[in-house]
MMTF fields as JSON, N, C-alpha, C and O atoms, coordinates in Angstrom:
{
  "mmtfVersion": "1.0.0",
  "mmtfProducer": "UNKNOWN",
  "numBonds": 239,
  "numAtoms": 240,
  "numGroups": 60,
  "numChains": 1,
  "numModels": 1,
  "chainsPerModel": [1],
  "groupsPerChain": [60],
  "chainIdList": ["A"],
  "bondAtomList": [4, 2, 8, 6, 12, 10, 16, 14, 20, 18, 24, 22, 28, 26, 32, 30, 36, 34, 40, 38, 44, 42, 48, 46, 52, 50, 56, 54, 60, 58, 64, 62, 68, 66, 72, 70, 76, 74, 80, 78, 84, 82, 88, 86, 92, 90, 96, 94, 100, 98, 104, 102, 108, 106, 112, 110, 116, 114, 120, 118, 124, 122, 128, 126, 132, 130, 136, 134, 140, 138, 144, 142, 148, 146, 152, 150, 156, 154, 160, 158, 164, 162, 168, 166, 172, 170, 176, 174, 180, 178, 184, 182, 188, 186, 192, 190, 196, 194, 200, 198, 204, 202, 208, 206, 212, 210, 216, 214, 220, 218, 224, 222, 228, 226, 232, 230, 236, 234],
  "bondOrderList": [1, 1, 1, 1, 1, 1, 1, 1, 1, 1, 1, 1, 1, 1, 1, 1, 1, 1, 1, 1, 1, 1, 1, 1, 1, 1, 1, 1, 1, 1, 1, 1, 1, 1, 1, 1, 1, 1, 1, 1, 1, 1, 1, 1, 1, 1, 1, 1, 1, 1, 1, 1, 1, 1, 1, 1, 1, 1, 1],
  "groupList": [{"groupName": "UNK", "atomNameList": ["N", "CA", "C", "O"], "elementList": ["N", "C", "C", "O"], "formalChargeList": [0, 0, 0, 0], "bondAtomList": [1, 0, 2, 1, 3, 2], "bondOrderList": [1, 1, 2], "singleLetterCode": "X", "chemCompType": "L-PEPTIDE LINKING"}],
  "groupTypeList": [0, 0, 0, 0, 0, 0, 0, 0, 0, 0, 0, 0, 0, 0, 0, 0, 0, 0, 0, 0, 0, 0, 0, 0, 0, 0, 0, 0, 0, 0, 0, 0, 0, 0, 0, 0, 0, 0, 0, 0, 0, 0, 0, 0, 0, 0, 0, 0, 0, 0, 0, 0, 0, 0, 0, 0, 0, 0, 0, 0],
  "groupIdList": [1, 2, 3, 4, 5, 6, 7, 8, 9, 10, 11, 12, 13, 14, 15, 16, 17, 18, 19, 20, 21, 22, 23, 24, 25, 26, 27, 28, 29, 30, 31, 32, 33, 34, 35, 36, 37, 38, 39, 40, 41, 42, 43, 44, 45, 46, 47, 48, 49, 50, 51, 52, 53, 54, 55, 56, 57, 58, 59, 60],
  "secStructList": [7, 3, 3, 3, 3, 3, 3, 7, 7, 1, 1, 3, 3, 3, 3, 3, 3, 3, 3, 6, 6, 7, 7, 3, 3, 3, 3, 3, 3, 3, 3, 1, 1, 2, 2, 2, 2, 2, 2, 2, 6, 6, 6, 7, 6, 6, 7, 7, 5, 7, 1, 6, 6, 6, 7, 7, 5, 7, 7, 7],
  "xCoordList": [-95.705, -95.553, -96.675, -97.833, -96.154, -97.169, -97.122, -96.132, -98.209, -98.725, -98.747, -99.053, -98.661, -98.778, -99.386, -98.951, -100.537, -101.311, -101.177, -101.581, -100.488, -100.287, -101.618, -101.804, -102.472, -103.421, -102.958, -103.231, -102.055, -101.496, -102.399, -103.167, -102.237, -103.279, -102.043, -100.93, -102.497, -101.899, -101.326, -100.124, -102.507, -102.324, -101.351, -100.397, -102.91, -102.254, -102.965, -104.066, -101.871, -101.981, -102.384, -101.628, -103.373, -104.144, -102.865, -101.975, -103.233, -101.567, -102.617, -103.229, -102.528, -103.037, -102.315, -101.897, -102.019, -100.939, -101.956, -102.622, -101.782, -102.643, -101.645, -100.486, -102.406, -101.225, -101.997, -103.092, -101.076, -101.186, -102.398, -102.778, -103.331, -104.986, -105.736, -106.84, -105.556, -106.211, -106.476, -107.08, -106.407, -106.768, -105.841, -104.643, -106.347, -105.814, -105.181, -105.792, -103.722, -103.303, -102.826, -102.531, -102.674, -102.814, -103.505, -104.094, -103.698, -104.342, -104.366, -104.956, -103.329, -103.058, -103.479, -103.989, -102.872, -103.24, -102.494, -102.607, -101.415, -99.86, -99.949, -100.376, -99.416, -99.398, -98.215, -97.225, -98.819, -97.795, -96.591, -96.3, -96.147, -94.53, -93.454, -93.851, -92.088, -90.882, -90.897, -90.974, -90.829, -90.595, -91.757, -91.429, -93.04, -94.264, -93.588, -93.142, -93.66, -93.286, -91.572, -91.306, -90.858, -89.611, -89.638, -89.064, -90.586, -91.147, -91.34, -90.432, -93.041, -93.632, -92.906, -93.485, -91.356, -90.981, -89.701, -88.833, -89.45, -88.204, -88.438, -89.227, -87.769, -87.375, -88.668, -89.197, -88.616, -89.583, -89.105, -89.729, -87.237, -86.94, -86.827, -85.612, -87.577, -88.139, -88.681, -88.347, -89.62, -90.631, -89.66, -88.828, -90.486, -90.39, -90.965, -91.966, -90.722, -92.015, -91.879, -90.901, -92.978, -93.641, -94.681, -95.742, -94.24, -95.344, -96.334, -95.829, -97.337, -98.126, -98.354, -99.252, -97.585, -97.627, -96.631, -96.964, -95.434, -95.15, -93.551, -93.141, -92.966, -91.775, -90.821, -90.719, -90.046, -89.593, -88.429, -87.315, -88.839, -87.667, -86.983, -87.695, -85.868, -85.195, -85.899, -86.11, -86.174, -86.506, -84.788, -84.469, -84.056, -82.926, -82.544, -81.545],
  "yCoordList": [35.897, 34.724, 33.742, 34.102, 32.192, 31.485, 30.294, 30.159, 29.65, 28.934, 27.779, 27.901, 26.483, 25.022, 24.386, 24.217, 24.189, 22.721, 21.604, 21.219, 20.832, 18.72, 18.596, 18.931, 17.833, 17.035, 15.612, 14.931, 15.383, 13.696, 12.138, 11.859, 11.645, 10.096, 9.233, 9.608, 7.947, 6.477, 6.531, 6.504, 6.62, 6.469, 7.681, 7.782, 8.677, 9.42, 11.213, 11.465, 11.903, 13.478, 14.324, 14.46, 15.282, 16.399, 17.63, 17.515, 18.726, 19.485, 21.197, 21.365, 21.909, 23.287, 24.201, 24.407, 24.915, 26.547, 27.674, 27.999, 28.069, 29.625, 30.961, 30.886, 32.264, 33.253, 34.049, 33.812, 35.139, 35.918, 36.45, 36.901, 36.495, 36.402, 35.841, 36.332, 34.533, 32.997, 32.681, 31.616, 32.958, 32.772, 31.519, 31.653, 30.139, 28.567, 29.44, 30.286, 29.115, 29.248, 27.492, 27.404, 26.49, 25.039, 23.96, 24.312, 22.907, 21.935, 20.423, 20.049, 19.789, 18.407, 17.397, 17.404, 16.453, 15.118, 14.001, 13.53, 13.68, 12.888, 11.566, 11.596, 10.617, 9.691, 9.766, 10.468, 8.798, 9.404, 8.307, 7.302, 9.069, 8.17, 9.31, 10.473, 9.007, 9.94, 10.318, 11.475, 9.408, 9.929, 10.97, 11.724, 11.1, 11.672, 13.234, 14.159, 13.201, 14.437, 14.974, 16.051, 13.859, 14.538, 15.374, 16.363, 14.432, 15.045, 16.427, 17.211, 16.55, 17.981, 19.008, 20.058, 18.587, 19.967, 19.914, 20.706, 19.443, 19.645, 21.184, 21.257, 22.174, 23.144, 24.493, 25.575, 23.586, 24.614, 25.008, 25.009, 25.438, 25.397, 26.368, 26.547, 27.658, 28.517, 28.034, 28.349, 27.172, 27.22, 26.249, 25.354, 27.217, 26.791, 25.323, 25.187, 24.345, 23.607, 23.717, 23.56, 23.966, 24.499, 23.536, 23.551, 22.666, 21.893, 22.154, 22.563, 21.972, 22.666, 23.928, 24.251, 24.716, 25.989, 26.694, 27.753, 25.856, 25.954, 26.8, 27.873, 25.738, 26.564, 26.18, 24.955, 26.661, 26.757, 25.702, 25.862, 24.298, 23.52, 23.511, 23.309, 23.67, 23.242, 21.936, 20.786, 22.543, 21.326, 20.761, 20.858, 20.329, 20.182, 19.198, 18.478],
  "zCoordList": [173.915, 174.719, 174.379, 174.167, 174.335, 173.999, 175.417, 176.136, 175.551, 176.305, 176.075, 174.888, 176.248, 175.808, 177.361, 178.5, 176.675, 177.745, 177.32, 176.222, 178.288, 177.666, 178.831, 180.001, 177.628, 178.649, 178.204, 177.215, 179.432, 179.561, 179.633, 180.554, 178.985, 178.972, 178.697, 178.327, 178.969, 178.901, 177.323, 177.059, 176.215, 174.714, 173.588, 172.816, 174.492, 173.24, 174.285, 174.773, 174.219, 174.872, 174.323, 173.361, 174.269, 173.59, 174.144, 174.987, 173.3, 172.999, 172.496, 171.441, 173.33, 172.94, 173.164, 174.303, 172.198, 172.298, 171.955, 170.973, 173.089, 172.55, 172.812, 173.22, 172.463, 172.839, 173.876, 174.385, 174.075, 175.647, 175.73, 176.811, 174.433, 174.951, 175.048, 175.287, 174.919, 174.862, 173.659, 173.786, 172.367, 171.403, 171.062, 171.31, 170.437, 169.982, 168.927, 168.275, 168.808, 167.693, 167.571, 166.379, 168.018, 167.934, 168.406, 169.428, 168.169, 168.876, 167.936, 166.923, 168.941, 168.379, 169.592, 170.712, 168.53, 169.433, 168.669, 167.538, 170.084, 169.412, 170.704, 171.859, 169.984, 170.955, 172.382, 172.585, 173.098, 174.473, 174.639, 175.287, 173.744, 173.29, 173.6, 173.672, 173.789, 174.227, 172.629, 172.215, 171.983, 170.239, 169.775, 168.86, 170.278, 169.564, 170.277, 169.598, 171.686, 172.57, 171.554, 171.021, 171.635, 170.763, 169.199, 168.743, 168.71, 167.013, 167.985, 168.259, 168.531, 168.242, 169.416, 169.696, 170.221, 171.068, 169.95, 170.318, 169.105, 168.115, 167.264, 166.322, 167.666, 167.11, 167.946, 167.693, 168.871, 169.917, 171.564, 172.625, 171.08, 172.15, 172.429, 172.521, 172.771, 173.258, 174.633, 175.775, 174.17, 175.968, 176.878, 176.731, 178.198, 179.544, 179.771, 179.068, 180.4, 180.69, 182.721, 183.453, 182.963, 184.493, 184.537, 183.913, 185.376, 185.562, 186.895, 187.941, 186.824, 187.514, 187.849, 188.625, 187.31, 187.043, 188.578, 189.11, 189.059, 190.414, 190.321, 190.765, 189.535, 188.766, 188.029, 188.094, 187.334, 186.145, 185.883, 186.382, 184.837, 184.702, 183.434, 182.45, 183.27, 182.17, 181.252, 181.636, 179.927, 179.093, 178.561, 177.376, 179.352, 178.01, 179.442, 179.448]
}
């Protein structure tokens, strides 16, 4: 299981995936556009997105 933190801003969102022991296996930084978010969740439709960690929404 992997993990994804969006740290959200006006410009541009910092983007970290680590796995089920905390170890970064990523870390980007994409602008905060519907197109930047569409590029990097394209072919990552595996994850959940849980916002706030409260409960579970359909990304689709």
């Amino acid at each position: 299981m992997f993990h994804v933190g969006i740290d959200l801003h006006q410009k541009y969102s910092a983007i970290c995936v680590v796995d089920e022991k905390g170890e970064v296996l990523e870390r980007t930084q994409i602008a905060s556009t519907e197109a930047s978010f569409d590029r990097w969740f394209k072919g990552r439709s595996d994850l959940k997105i849980v916002p706030d960690g409260r409960e579970d929404v359909s990304a689709e």
